[in-house]
C-alpha positions as CSV (number, residue, x, y, z in Angstrom):
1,X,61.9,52.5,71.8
2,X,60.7,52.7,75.2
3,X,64.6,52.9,76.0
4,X,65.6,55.4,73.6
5,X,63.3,57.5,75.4
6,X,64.1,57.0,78.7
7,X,67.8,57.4,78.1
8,X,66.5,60.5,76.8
9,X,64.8,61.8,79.7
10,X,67.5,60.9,81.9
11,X,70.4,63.0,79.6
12,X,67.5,65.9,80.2
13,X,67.1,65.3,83.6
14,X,71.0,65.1,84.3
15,X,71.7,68.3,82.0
16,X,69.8,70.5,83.9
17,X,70.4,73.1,86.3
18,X,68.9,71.6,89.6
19,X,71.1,67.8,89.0
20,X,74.0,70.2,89.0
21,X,73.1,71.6,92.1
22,X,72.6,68.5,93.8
23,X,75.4,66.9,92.2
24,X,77.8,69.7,93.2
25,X,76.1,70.7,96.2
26,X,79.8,70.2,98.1
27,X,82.1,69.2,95.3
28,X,85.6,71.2,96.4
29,X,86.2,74.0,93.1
30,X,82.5,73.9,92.3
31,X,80.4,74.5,95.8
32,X,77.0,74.4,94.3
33,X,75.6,75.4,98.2
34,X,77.8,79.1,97.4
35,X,75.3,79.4,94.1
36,X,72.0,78.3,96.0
37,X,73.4,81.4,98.9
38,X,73.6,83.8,95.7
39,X,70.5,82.9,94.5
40,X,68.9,83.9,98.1
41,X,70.9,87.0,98.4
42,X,69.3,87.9,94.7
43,X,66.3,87.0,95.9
44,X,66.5,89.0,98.9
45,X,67.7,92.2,97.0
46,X,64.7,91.9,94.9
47,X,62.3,92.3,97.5
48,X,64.0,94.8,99.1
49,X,63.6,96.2,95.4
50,X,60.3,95.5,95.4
51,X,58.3,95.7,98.9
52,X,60.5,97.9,100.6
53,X,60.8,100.5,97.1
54,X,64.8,100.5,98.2
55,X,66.5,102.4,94.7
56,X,64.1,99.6,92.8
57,X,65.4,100.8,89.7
58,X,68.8,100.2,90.2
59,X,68.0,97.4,92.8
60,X,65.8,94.8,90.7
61,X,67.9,94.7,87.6
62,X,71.0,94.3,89.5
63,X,69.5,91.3,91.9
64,X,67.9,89.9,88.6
65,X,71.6,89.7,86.7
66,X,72.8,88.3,89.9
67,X,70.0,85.4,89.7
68,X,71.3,85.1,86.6
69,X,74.7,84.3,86.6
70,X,73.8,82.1,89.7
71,X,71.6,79.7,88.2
72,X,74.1,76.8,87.4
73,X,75.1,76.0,83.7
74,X,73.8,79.2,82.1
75,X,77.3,80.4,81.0
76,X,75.6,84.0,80.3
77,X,78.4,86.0,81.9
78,X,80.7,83.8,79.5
79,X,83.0,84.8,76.9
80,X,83.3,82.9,73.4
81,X,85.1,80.0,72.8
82,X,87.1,78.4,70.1
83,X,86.4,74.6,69.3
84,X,90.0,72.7,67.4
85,X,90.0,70.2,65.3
86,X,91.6,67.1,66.6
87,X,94.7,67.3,64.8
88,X,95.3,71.5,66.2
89,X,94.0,69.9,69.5
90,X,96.7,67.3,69.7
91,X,99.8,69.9,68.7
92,X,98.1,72.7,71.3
93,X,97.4,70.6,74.2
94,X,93.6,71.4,74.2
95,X,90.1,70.8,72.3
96,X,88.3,74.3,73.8
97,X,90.3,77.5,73.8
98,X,88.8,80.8,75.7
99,X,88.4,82.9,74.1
100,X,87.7,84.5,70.4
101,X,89.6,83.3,67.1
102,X,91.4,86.2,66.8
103,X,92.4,86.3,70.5
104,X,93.7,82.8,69.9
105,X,95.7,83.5,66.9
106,X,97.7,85.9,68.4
107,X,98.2,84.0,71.5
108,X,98.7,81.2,69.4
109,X,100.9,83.2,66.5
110,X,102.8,80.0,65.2
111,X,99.2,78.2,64.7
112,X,97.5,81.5,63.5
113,X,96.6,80.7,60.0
114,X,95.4,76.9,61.1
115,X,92.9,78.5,63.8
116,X,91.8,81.3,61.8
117,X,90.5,78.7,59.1
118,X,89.7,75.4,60.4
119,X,88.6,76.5,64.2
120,X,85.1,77.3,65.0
121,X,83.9,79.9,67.1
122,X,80.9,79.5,69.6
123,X,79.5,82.9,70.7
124,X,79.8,83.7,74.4
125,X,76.7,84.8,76.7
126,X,74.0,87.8,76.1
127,X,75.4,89.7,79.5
128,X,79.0,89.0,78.2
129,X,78.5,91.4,75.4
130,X,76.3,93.8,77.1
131,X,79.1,93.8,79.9
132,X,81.3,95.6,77.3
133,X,79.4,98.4,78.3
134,X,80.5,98.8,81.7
135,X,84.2,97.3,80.9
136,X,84.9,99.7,78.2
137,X,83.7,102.6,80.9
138,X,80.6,103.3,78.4
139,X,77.6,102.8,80.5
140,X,78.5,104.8,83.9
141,X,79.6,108.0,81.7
142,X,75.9,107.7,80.0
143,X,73.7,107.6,83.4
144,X,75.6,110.7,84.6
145,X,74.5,112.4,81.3
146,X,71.2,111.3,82.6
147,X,71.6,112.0,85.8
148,X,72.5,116.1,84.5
149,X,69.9,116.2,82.7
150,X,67.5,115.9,85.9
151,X,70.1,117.4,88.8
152,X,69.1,121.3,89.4
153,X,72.0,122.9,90.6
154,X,70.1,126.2,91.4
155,X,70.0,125.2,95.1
156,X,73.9,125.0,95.0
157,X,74.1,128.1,93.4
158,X,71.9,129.8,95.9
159,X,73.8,129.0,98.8
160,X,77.2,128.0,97.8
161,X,78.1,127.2,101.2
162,X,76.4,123.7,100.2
163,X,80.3,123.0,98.5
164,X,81.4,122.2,101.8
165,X,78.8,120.4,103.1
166,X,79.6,117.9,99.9
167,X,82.8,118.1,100.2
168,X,82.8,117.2,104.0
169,X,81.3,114.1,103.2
170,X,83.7,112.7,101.2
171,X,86.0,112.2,104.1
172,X,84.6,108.3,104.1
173,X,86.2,107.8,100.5
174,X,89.8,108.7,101.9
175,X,89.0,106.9,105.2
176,X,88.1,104.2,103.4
177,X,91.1,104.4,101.3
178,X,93.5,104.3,104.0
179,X,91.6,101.2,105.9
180,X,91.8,99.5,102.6
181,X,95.8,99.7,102.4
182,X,96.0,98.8,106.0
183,X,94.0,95.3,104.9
184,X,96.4,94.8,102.6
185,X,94.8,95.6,99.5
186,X,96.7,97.3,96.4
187,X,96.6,101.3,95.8
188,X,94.3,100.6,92.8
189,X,92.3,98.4,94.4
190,X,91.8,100.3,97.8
191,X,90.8,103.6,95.3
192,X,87.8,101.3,94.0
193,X,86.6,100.3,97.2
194,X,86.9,103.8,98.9
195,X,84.8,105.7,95.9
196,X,81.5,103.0,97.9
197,X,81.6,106.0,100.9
198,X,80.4,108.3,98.4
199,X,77.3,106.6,97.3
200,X,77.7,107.4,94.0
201,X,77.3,103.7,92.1
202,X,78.1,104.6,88.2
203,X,81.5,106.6,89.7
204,X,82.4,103.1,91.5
205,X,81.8,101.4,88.7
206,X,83.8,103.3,86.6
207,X,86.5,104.1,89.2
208,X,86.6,100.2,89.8
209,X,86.7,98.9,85.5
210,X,89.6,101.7,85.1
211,X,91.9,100.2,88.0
212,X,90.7,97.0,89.3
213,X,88.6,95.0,87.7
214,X,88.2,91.6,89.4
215,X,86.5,93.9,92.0
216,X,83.4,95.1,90.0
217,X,81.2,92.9,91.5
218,X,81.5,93.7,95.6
219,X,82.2,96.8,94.9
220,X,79.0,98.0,92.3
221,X,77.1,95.5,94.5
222,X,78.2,97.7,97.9
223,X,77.7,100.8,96.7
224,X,74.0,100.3,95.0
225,X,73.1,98.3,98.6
226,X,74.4,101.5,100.5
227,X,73.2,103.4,98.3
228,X,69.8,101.8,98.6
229,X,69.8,101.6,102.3
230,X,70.3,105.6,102.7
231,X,66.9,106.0,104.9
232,X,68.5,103.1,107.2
233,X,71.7,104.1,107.5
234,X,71.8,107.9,107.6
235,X,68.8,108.7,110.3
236,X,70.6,107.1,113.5
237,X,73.3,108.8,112.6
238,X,72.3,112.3,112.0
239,X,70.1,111.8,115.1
240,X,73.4,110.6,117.2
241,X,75.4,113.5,116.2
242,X,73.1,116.5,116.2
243,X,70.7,117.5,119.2
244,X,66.6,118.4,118.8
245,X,67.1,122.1,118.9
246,X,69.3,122.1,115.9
247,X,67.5,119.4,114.3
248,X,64.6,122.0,114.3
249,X,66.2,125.4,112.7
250,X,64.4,126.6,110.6
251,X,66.6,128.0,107.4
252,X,65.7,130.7,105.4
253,X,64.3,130.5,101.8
254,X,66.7,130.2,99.4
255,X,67.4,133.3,97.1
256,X,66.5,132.6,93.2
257,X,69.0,131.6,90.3
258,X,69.3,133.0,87.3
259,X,69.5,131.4,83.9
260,X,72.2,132.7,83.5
261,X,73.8,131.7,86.1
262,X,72.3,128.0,85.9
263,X,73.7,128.5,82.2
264,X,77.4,129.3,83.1
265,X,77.8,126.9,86.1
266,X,78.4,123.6,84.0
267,X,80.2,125.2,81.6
268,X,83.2,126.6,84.6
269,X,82.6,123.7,85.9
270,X,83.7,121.5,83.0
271,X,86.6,123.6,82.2
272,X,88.1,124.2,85.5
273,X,87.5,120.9,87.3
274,X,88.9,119.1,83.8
275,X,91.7,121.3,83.7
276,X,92.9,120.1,87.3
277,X,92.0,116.7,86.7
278,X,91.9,115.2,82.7
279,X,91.0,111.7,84.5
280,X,87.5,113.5,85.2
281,X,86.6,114.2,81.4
282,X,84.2,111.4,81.1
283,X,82.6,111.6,84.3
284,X,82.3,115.3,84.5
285,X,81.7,116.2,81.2
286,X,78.6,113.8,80.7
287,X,77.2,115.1,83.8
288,X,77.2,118.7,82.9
289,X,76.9,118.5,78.9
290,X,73.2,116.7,80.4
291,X,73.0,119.8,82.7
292,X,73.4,122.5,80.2
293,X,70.9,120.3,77.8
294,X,68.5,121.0,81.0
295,X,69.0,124.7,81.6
296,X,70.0,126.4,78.6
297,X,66.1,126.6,76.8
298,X,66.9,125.3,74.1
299,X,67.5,121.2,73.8
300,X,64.5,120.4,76.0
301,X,63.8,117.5,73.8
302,X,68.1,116.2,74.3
303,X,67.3,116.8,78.0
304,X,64.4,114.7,78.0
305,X,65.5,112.3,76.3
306,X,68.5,111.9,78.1
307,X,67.3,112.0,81.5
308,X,64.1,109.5,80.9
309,X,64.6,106.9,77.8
310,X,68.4,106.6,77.3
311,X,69.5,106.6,80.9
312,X,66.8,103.9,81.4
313,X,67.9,101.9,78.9
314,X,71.6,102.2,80.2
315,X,70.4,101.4,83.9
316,X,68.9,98.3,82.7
317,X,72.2,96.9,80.9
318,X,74.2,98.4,83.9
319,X,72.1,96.8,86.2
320,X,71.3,93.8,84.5
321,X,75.3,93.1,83.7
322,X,77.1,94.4,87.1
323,X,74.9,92.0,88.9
324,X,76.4,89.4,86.8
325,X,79.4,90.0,88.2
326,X,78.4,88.5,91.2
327,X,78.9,85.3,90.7
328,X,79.4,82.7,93.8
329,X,82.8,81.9,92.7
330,X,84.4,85.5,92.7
331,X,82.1,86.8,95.4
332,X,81.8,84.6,98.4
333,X,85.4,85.3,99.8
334,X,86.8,86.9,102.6
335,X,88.0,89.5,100.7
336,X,84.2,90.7,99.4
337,X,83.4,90.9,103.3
338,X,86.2,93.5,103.7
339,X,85.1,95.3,100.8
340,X,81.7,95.0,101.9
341,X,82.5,96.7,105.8
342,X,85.0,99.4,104.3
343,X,82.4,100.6,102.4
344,X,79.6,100.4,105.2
345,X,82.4,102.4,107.5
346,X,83.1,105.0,104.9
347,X,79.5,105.6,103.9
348,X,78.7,106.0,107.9
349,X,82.0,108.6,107.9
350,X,81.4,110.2,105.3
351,X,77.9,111.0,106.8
352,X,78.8,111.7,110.3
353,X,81.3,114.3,108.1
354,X,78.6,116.2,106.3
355,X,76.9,116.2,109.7
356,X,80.1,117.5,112.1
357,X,81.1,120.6,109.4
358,X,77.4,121.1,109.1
359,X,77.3,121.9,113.1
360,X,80.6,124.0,113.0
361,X,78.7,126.2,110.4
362,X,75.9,126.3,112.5
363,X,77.9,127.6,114.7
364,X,79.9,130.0,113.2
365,X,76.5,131.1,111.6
366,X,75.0,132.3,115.0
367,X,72.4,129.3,114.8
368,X,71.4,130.0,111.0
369,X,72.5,126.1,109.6
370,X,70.3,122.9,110.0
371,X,73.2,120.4,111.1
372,X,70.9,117.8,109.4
373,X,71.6,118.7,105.4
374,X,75.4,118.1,106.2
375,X,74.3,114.5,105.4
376,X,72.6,115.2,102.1
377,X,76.4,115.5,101.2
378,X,76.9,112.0,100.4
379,X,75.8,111.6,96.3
380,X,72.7,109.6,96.8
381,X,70.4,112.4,94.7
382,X,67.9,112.6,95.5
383,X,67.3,110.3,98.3
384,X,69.7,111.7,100.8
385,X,68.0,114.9,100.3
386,X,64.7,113.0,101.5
387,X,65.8,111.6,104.1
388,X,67.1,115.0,105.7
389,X,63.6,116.2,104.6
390,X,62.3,113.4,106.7
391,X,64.4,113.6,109.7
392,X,64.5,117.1,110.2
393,X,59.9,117.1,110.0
394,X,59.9,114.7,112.8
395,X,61.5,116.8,115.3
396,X,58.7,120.0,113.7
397,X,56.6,118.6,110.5
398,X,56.7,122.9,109.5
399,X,60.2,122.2,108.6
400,X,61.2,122.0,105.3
401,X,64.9,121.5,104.3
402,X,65.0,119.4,101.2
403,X,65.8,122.2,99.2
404,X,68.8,123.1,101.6
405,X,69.4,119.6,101.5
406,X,69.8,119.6,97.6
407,X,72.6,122.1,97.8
408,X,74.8,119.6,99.5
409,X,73.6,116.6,97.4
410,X,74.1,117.5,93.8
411,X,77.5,118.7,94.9
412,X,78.5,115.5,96.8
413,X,77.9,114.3,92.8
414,X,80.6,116.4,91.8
415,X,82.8,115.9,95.0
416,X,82.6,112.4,94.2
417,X,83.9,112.6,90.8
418,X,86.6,114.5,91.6
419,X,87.4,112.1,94.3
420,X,87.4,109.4,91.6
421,X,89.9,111.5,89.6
422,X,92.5,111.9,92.0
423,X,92.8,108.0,92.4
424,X,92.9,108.0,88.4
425,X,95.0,110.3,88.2
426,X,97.4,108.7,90.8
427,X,96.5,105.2,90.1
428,X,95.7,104.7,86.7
429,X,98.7,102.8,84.6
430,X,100.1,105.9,82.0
């Protein structure tokens, strides 16, 4: 007995998670040592999540799926599998097959009937069929309907200089792009990786599942970080680029907005901006259906619901499953470390952009611009919008710009969309 049961405890012991770590800690096509680095960087991410408040709720589910599909033997980011009797097992060459039973069949078309009724099925992992979601291009569309929903574009529409500005800082995506064909990456792929200079994590994503991907996880897990590290990154740049007297103008108060006005906006916007680019539908359309829910006076309860409990939902399972792309085998690689710098060099571009035009026009405005909200052109809403707020009340704490910072954010949103639909629309297999 006393055997039985120490037989047993061994099998436990020598199932689990940590005796595959030690086991593999150096074994060549399993490198448990990469996993234990993932688990690290997850934990790292969390408390940057955490203590330091970076974008926690985008932060801490992503570092939590990507503690998850790091712990060894989970198989949660796995697909199903299909189990063979013996005899199918000896005519196809293998016991497991990837894969569902219908997938199987029709790989398998000469076997098809056998598989369909003597094969069994084991289901894959929970964040396997959450990660439909983000595949299918689902989940990204559905934050940007939240993320309408809580965007006021009245400060746009007061000063619709701000289109520049946004524009301006776009520059990092095509710089980006360009640096990424020069490392040798494809056209889709470098259009995935560029989209990180805008800041704008739910476009990546979607920009990245529509034309490459086996890149999901450095580039989501980029553009969150940068987006994330926005009050790190910006402020030595906009301080670099723009002198104390302009970092102290003073700009005058914006004029107001009619409903009206706040009414038509998404509605041109939808039309015009779709009719140049179809690719932006999705993207676009969510984010200014949530927009009109907002503003038209009559679907407060859609806008509140779309911009608190449904977009929270979706960040969790967005979160949650685009960290579990993450794993150590696919992200560990000298190729993530590219992806990783092109996107740090475009976000940095794309901000000393906004920065630069926002200087010409403060020029050519006899002195009338803050340089500063050029930056709030990348589409980190609203926290590049802060951080001009905070930057700008250093150099005179009577300063307030974060409403002339909001101009240039919410339409960096729509710059990057667009952005995102040229690549489709160039990139994406007809």
């Amino acid at each position: 007995m006393w055997n039985s049961i120490l037989q047993a405890f061994q099998g436990f012991i020598n199932d689990s998670g940590l005796a595959w770590l030690i086991n593999n800690f150096n074994t060549p096509g399993e490198y448990g040592y990469k996993n234990l680095i993932m688990i690290i960087v997850a934990l790292v991410f969390m408390y940057l999540a955490i203590k330091k408040e970076y974008e926690p709720l985008l932060l801490l589910p992503i570092s939590f799926g990507m503690l998850l599909v790091n712990l060894p033997i989970t198989y949660i980011m796995d697909g199903p599998t299909v189990i063979l009797t013996d005899k199918l097992a000896d005519i196809i060459g293998s016991k497991v097959l990837e894969g569902s039973l219908v997938e199987n069949a029709l790989i398998y078309s000469q076997h098809a009937k056998e598989i369909l009724e003597t094969a069994t099925e084991m289901p894959g992992g929970l964040l396997h069929y959450l990660y439909q979601g983000d595949e299918l291009g689902i989940f990204p569309p559905l934050i940007f309907l939240g993320v309408g929903a809580l965007t006021d574009f009245g400060p746009l529409l007061a000063n619709p200089k701000s289109f520049l500005l946004g524009a301006a800082a776009q520059f990092g995506i095509f710089l980006a792009f360009f640096g990424a064909l020069a490392l040798k990456f494809s056209p889709a792929e470098a259009s995935s990786i560029a989209i990180i200079g805008g800041a704008d994590g739910p476009t990546a994503i979607y920009t990245t599942v529509k034309l490459a991907p086996h890149l999901l996880g450095p580039v989501a897990v980029a553009a969150y970080s940068y987006m994330s590290l926005v009050p790190i990154i910006q402020p030595p740049i906009m301080r670099a680029l723009t002198t104390k007297k302009e970092r102290r103008i003073k700009m005058q108060q914006l004029r107001a907005v009619s409903q009206l006005e706040k009414i038509l906006f998404p509605i041109i916007v939808t039309i015009l901006v779709i009719l140049i680019l179809p690719a932006t539908a999705p993207l676009i359309g969510m984010l200014m259906l949530g927009n009109l829910f907002r503003v038209c006076g009559v679907t407060d309860k859609l806008a509140e619901t779309a911009s608190e409990t449904m977009m929270y939902i979706i960040i969790i399972f967005l979160g949650v499953t685009v960290g579990a792309t993450a794993s150590a085998d696919k992200f560990l690689n000298v190729q993530t470390l590219g992806i990783l710098a092109l996107g740090l060099v475009a976000f940095a571009f794309g901000t000393a952009a906004g920065v630069l035009l926002g200087k010409l026009m403060n020029f050519l405005s006899g002195g009338k611009i803050n340089p500063l909200i050029g930056a709030a052109g990348v589409s980190a809403v609203p926290m590049a919008a802060r951080v001009v707020q905070k930057v700008g009340r250093e150099e005179d704490p009577s300063n307030y710009l974060l409403m002339h910072a909001m101009g240039p954010n919410v339409a960096g949103v729509i710059g990057s969309a667009v952005a995102a639909g040229v690549f489709l629309s160039l990139y994406l297999p007809k």
